[in-house]
C-alpha positions as CSV (number, residue, x, y, z in Angstrom):
1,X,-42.5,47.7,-40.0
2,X,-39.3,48.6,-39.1
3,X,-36.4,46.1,-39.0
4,X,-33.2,45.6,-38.9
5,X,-30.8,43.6,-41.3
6,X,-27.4,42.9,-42.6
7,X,-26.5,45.5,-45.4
8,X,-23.6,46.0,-47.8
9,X,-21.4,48.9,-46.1
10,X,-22.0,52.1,-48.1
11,X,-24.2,50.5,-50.1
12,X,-26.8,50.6,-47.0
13,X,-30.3,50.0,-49.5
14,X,-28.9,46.4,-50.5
15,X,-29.9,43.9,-47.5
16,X,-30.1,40.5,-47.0
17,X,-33.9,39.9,-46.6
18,X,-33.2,36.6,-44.7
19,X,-31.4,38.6,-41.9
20,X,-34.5,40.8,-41.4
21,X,-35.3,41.2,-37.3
22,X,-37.9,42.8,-35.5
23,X,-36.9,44.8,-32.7
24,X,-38.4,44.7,-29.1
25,X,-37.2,47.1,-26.2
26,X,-34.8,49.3,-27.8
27,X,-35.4,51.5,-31.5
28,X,-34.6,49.5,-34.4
29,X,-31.8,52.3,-34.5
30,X,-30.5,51.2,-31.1
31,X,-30.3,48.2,-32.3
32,X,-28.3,48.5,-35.3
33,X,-25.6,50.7,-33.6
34,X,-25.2,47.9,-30.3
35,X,-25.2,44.6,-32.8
36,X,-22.9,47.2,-34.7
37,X,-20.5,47.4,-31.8
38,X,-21.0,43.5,-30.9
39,X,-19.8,42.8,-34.5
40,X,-22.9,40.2,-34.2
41,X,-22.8,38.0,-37.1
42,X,-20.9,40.3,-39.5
43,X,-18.7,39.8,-42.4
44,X,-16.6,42.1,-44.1
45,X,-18.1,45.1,-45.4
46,X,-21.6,44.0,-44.1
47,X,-23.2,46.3,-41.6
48,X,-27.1,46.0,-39.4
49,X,-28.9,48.6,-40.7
50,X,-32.8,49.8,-40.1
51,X,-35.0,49.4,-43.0
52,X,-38.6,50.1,-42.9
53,X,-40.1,47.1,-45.6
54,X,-44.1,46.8,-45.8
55,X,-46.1,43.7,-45.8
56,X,-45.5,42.3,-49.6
57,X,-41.5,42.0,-49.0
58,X,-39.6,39.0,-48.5
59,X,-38.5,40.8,-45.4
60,X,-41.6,41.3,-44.1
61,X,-42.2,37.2,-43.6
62,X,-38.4,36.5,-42.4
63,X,-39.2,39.8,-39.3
64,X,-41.8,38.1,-38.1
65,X,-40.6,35.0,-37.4
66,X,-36.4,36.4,-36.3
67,X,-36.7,38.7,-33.2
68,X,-34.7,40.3,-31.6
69,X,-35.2,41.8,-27.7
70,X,-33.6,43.8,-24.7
71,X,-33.4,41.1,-21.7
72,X,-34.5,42.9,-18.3
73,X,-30.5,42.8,-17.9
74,X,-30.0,44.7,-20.8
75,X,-28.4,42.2,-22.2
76,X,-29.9,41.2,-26.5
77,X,-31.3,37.8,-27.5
78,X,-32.2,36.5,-30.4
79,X,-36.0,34.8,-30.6
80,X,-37.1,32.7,-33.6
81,X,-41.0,31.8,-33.5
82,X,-42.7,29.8,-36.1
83,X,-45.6,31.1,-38.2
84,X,-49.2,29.8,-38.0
85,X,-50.3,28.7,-40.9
């Protein structure tokens, strides 16, 4: 699955599992660069970045409960939906 998630600026392949997204309506790679624009939730030195993580990652679980989406407007949201168990 691809997603996107906060990474360590030039260090790209460290990334906060817990800020894993999936992305609906735009590439993951869209994505990245607009929340990259918007600054959205950044700290210093942290960038969004697309990472592609399989099913036995800790980022895996956090992507499929964190979306985000293009609005009809074209504006991005942020969805959270909870897991069956």
């Amino acid at each position: 699955m691809l997603v996107v998630a906060k990474s360590v600026k030039g260090q790209e392949f460290l990334y906060s599992p817990k800020s894993a997204h999936q992305v609906k309506g735009l590439s993951a790679q869209k994505m990245a660069e607009f929340l990259n624009k918007q600054n959205h939730d950044l700290k210093e030195n942290e960038v969004w970045y697309v990472h592609d993580v399989g099913m036995y990652d800790r980022a895996y679980a956090y992507a499929e409960t964190q979306i985000f989406e293009r609005s009809r407007s074209g504006n991005v949201r942020q969805k959270f939906r909870m897991r069956g168990c």
